[in-house]
N, CA, C and O atoms as a GROMACS GRO file, in nm:
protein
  484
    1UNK      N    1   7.452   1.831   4.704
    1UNK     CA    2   7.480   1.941   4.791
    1UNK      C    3   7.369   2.044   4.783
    1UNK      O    4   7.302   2.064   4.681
    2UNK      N    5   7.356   2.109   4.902
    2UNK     CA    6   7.257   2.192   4.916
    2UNK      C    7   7.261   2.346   4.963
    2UNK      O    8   7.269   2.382   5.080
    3UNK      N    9   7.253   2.434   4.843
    3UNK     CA   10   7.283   2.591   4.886
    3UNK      C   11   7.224   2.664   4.933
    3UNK      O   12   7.130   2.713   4.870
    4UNK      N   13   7.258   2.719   5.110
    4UNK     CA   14   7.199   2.742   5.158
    4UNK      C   15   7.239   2.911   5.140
    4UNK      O   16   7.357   2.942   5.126
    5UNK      N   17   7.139   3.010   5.143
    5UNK     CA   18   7.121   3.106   5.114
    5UNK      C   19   7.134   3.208   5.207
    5UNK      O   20   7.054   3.156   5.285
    6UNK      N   21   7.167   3.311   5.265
    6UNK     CA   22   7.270   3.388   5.368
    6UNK      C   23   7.147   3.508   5.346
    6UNK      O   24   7.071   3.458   5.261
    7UNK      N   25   7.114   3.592   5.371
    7UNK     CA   26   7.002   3.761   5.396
    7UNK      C   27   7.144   3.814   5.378
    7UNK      O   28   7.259   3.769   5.386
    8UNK      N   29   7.086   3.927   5.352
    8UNK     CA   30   7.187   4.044   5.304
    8UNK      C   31   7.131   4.169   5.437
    8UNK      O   32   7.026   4.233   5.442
    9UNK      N   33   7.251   4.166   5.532
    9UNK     CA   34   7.202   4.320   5.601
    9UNK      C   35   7.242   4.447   5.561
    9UNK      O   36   7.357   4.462   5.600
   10UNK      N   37   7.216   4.514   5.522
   10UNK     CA   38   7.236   4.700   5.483
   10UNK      C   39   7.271   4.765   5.624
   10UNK      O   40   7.234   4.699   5.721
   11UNK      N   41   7.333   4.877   5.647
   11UNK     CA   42   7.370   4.961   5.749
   11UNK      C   43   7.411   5.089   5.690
   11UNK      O   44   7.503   5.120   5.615
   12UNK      N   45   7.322   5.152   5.741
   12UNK     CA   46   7.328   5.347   5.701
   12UNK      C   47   7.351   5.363   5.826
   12UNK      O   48   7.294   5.310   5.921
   13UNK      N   49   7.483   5.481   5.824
   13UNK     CA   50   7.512   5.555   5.898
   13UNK      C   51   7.467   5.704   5.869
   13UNK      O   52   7.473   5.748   5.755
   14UNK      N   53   7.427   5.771   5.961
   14UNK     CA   54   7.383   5.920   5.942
   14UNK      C   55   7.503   6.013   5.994
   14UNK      O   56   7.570   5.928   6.053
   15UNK      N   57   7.578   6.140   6.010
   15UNK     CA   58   7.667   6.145   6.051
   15UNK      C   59   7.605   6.292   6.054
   15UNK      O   60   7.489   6.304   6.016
   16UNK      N   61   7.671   6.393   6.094
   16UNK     CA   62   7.688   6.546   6.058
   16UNK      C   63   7.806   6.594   5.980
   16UNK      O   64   7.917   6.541   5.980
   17UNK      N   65   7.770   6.704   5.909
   17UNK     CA   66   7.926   6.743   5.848
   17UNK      C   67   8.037   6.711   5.930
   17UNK      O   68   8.130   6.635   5.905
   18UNK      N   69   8.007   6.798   6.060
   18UNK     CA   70   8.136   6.802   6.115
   18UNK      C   71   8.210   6.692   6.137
   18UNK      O   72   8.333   6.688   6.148
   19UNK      N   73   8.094   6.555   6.145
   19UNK     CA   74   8.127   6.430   6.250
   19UNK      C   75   8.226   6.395   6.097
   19UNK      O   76   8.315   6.311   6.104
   20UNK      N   77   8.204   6.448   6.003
   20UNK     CA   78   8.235   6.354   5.847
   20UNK      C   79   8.408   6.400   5.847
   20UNK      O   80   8.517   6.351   5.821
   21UNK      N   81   8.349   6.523   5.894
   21UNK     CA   82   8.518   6.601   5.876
   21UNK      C   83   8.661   6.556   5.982
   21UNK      O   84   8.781   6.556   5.954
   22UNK      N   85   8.607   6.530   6.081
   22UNK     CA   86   8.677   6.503   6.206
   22UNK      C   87   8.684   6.297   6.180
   22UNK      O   88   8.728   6.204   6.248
   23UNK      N   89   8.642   6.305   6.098
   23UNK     CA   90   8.664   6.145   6.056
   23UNK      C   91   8.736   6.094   5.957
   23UNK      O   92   8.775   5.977   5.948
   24UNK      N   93   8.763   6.226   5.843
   24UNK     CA   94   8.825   6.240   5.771
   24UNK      C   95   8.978   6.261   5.853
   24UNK      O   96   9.056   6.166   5.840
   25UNK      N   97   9.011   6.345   5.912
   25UNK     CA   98   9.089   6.432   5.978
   25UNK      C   99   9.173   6.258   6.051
   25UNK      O  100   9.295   6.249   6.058
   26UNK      N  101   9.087   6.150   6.094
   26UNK     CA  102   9.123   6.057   6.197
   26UNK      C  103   9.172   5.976   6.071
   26UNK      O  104   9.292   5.980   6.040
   27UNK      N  105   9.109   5.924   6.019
   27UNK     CA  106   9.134   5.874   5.863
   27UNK      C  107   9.283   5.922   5.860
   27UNK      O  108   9.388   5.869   5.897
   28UNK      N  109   9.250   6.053   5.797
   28UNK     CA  110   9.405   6.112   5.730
   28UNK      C  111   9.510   6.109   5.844
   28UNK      O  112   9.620   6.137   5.797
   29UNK      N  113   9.512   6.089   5.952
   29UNK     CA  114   9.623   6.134   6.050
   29UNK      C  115   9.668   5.953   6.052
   29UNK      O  116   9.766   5.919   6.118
   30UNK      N  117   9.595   5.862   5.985
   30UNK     CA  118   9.680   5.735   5.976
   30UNK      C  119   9.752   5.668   5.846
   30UNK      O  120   9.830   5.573   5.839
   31UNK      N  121   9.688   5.765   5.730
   31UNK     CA  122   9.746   5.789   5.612
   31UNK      C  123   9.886   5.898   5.643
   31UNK      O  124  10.006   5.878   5.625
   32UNK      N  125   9.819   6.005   5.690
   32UNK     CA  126   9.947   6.050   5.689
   32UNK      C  127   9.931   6.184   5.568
   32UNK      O  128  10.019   6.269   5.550
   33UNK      N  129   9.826   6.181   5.506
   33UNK     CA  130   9.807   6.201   5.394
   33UNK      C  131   9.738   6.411   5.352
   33UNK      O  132   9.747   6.485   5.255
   34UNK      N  133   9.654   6.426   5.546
   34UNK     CA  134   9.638   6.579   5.511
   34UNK      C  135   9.703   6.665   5.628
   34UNK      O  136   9.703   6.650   5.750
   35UNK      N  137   9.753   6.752   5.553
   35UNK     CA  138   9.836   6.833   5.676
   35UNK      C  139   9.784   6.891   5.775
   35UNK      O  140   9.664   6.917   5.768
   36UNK      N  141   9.860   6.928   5.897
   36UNK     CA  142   9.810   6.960   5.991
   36UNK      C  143   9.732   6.859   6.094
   36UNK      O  144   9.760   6.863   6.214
   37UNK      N  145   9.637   6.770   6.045
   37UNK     CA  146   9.582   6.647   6.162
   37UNK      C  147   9.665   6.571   6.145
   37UNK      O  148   9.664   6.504   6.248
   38UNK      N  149   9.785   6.511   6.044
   38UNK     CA  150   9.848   6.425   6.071
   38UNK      C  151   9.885   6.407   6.173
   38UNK      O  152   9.881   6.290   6.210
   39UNK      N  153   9.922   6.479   6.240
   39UNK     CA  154  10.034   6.456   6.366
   39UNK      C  155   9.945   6.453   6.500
   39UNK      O  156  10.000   6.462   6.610
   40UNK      N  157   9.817   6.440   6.488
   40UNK     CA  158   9.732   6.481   6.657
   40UNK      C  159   9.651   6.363   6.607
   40UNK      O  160   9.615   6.344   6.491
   41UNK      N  161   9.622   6.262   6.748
   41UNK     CA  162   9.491   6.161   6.713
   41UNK      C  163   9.372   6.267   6.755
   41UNK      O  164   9.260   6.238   6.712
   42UNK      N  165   9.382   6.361   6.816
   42UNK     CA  166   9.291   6.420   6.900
   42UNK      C  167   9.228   6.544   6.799
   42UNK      O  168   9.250   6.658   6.839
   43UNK      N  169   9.161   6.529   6.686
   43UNK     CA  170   9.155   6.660   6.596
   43UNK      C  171   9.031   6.702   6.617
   43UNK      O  172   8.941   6.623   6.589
   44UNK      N  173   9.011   6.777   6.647
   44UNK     CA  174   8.853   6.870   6.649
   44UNK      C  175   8.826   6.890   6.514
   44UNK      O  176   8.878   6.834   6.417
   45UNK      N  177   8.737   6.977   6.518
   45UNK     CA  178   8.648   6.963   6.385
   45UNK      C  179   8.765   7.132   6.348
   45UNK      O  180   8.832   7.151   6.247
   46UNK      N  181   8.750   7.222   6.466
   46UNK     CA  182   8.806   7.354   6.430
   46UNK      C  183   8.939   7.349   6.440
   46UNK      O  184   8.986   7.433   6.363
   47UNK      N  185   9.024   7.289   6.500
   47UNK     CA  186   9.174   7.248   6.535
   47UNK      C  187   9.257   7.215   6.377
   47UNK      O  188   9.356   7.264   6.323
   48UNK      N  189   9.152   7.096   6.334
   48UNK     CA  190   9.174   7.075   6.196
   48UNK      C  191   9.165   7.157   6.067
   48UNK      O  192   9.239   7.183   5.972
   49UNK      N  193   9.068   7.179   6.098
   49UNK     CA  194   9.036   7.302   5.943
   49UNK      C  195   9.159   7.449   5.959
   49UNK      O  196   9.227   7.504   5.872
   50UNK      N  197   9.151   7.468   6.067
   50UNK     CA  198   9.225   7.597   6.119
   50UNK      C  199   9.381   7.580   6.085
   50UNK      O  200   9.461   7.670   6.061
   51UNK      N  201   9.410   7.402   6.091
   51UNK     CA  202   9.575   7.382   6.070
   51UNK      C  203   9.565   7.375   5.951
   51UNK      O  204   9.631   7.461   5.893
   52UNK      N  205   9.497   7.291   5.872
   52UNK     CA  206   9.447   7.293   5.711
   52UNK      C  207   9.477   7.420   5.600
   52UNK      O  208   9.531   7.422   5.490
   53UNK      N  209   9.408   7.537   5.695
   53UNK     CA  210   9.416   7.683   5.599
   53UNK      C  211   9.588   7.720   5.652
   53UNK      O  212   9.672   7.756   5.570
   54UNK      N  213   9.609   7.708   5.751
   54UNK     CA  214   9.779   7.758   5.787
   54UNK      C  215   9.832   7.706   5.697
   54UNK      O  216   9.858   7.776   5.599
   55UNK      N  217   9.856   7.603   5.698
   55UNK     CA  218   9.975   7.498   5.622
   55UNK      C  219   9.897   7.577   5.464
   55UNK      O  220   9.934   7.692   5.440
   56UNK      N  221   9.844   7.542   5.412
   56UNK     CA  222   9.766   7.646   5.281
   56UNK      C  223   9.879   7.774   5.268
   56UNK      O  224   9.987   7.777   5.208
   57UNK      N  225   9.798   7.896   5.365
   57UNK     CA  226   9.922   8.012   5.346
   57UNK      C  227  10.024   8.001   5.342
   57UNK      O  228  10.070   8.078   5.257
   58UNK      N  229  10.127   7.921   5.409
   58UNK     CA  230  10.230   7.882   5.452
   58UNK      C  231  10.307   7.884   5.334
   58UNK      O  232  10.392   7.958   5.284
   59UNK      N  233  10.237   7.750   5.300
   59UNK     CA  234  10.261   7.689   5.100
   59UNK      C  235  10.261   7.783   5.014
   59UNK      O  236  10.337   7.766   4.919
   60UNK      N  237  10.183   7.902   5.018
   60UNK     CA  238  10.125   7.984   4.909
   60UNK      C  239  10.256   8.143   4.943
   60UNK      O  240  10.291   8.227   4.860
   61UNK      N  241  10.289   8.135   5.060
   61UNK     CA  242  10.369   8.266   5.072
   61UNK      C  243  10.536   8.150   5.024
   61UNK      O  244  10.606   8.209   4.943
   62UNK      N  245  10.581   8.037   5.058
   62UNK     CA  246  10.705   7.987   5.044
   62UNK      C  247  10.713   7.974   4.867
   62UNK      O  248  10.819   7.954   4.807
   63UNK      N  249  10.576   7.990   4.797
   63UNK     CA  250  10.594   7.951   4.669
   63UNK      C  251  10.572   8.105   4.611
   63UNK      O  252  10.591   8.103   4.489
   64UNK      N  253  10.546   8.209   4.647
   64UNK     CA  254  10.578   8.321   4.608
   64UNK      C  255  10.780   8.354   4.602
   64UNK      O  256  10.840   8.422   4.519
   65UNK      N  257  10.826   8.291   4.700
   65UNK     CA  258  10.940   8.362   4.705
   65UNK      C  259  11.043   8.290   4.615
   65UNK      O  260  11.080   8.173   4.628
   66UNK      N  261  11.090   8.388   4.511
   66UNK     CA  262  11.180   8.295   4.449
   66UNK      C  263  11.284   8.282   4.499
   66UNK      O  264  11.353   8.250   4.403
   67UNK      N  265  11.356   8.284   4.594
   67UNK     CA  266  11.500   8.254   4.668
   67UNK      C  267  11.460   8.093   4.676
   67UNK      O  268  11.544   8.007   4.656
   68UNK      N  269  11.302   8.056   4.713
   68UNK     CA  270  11.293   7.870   4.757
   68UNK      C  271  11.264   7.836   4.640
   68UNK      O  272  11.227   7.720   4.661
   69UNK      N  273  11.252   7.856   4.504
   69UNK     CA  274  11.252   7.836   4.375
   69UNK      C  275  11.304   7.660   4.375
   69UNK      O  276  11.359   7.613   4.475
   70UNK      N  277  11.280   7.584   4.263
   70UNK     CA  278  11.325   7.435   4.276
   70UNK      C  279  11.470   7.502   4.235
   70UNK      O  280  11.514   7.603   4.179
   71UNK      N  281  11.519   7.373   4.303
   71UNK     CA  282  11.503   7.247   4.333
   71UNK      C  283  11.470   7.198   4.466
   71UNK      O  284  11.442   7.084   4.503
   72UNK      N  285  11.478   7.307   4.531
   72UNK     CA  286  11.426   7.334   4.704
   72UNK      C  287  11.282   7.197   4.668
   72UNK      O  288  11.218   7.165   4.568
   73UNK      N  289  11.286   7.155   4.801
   73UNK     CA  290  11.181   7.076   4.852
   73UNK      C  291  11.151   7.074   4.982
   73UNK      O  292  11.213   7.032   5.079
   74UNK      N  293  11.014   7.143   4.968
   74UNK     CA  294  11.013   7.162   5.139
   74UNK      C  295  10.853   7.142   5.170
   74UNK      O  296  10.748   7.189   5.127
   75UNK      N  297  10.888   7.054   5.258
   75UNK     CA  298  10.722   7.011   5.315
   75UNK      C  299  10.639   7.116   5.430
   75UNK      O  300  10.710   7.184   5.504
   76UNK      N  301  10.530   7.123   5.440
   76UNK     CA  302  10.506   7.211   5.533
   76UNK      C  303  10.393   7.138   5.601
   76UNK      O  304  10.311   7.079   5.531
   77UNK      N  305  10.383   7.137   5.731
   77UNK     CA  306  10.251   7.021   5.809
   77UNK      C  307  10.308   7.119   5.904
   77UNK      O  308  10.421   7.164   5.927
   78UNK      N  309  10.094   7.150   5.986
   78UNK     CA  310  10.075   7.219   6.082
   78UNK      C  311   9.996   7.172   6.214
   78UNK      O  312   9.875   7.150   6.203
   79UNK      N  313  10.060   7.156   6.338
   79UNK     CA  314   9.984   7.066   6.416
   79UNK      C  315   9.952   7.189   6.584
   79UNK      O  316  10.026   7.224   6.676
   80UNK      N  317   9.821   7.216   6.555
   80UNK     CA  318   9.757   7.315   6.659
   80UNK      C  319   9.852   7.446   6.660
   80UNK      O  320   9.913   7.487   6.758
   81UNK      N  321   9.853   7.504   6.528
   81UNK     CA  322   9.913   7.624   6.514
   81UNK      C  323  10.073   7.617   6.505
   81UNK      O  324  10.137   7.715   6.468
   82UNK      N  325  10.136   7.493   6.542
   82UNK     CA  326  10.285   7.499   6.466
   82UNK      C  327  10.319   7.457   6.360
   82UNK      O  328  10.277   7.345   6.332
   83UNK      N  329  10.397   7.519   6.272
   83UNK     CA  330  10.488   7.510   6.146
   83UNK      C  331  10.584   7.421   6.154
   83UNK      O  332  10.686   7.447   6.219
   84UNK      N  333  10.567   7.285   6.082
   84UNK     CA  334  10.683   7.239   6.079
   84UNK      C  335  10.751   7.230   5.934
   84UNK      O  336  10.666   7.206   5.848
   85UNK      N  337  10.876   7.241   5.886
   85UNK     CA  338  10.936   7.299   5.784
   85UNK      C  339  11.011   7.143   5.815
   85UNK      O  340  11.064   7.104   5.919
   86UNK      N  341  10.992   7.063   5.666
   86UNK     CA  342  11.067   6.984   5.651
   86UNK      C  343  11.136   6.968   5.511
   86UNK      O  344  11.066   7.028   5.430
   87UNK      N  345  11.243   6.912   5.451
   87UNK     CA  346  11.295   6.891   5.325
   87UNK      C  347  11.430   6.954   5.347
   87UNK      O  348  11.493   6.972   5.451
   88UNK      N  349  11.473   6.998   5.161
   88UNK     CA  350  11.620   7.033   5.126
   88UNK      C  351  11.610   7.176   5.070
   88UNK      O  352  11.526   7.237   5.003
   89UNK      N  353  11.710   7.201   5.117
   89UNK     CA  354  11.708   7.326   5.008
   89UNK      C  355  11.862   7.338   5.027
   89UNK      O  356  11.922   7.270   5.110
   90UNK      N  357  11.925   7.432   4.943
   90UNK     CA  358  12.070   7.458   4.865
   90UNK      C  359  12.167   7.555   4.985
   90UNK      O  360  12.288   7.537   4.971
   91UNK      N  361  12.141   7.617   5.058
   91UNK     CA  362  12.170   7.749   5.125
   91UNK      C  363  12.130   7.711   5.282
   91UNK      O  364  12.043   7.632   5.320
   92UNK      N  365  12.231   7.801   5.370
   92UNK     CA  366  12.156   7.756   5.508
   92UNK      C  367  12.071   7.930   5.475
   92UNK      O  368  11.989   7.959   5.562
   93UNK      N  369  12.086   8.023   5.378
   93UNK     CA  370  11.999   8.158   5.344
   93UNK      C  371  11.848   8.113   5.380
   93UNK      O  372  11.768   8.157   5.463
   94UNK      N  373  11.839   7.990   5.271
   94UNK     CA  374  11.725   7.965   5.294
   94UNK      C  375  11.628   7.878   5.365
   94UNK      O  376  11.505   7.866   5.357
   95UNK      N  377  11.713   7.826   5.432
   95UNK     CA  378  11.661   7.793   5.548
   95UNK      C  379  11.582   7.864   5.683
   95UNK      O  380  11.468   7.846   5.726
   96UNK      N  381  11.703   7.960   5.735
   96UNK     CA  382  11.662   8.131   5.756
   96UNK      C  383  11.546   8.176   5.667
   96UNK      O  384  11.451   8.216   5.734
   97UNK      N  385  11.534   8.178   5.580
   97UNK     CA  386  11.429   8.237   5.474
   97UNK      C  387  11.271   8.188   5.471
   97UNK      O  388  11.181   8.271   5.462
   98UNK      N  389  11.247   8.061   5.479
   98UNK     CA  390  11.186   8.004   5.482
   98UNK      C  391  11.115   7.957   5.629
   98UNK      O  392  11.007   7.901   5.648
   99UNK      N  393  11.181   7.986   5.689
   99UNK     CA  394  11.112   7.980   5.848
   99UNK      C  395  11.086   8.138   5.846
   99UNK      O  396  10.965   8.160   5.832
  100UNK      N  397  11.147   8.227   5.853
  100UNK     CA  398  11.079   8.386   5.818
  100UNK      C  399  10.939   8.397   5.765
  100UNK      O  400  10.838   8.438   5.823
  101UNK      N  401  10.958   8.344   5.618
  101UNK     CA  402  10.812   8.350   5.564
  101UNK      C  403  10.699   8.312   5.601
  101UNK      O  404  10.594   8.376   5.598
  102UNK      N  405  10.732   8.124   5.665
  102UNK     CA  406  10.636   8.056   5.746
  102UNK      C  407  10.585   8.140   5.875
  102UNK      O  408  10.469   8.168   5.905
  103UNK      N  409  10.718   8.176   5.952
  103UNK     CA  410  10.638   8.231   6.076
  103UNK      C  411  10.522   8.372   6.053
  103UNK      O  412  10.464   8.432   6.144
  104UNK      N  413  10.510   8.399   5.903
  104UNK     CA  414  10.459   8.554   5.845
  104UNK      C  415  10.307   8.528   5.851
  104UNK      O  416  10.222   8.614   5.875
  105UNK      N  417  10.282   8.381   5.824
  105UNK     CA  418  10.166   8.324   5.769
  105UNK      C  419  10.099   8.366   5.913
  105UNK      O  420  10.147   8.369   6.027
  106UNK      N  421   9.936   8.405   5.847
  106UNK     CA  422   9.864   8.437   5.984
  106UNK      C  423   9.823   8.254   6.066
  106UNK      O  424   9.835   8.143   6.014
  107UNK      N  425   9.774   8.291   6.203
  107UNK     CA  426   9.734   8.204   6.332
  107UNK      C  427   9.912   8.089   6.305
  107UNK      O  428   9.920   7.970   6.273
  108UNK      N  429   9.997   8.166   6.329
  108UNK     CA  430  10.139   8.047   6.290
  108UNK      C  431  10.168   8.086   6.497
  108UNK      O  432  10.209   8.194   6.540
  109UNK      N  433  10.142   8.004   6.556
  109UNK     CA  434  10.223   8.028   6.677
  109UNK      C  435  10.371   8.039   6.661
  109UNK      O  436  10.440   8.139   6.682
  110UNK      N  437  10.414   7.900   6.614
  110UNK     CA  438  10.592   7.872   6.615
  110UNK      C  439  10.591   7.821   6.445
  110UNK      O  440  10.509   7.807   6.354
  111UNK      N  441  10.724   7.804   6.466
  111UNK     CA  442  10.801   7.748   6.304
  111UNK      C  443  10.926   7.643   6.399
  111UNK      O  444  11.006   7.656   6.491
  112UNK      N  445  10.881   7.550   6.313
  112UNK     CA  446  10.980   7.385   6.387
  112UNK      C  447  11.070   7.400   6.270
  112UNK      O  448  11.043   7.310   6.190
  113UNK      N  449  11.168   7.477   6.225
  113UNK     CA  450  11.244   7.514   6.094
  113UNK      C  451  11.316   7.329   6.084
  113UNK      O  452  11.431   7.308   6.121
  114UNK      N  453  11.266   7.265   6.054
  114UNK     CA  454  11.356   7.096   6.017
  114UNK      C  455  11.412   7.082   5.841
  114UNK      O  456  11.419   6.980   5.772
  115UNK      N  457  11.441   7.205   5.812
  115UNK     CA  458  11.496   7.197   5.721
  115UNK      C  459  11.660   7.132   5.654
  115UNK      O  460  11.710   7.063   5.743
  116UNK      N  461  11.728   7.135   5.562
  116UNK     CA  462  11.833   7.061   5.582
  116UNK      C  463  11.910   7.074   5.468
  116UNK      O  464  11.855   7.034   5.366
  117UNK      N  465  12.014   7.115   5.456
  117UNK     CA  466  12.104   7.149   5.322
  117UNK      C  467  12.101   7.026   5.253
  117UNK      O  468  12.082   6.929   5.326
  118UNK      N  469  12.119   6.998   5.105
  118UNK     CA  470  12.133   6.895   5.013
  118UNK      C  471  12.247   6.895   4.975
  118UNK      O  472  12.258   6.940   4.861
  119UNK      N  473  12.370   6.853   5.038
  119UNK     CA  474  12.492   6.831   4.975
  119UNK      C  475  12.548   6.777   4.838
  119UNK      O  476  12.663   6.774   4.794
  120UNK      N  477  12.441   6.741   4.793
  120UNK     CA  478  12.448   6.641   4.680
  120UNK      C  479  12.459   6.738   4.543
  120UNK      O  480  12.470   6.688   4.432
  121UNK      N  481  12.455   6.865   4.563
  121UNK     CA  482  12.355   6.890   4.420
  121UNK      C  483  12.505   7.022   4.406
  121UNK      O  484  12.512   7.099   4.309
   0.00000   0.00000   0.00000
């Protein structure tokens, strides 16, 4: 038998930040994995970053308040300036509470409050 030997081709891609970011953004919206582009195939480079820092504040003002203290679980994903509020929490208080805070966060158009009492606990 006789081994025949195959060339090896290389391929560099050159990209721009932005092109890297908005590829990331396409990437993650099929993972599922960064907030805010999940939910749009269509993410700009500024659409994305802009839902990125929302969902950020969002997170950072709901974890200041101790009324959503654990055992609360609440997801927060932002798609072209809306809040969507998903998980459990103990109280319909805080449910109310927690769409309050979200809608506080700056560039928040709306709050999709999909929150949901945990009967269990």
């Amino acid at each position: 038998m006789k081994c025949i030997e195959r060339p090896r081709v290389r391929f560099r891609m050159w990209a721009s930040p932005g092109a890297v970011l908005v590829g990331l953004c396409l990437a993650a919206s099929l993972t599922g994995t960064l907030s805010g582009c999940a939910a749009s195939p269509q993410c700009g480079l500024r659409a994305c970053t802009a839902d990125t820092d929302i969902t950020s504040r969002v997170r950072a003002l709901l974890a200041q308040s101790p009324a959503l203290d654990a055992p609360n679980s609440i997801s927060v994903q932002t798609d072209h300036g809306v809040v969507y509020l998903r998980g459990l929490v103990s109280t319909p208080f805080q449910i109310a509470e927690a769409g309050s805070i979200a809608a506080q966060a700056p560039g928040v158009s709306r709050v999709q409050n999909l929150l949901s009492i945990d009967n269990s606990r």
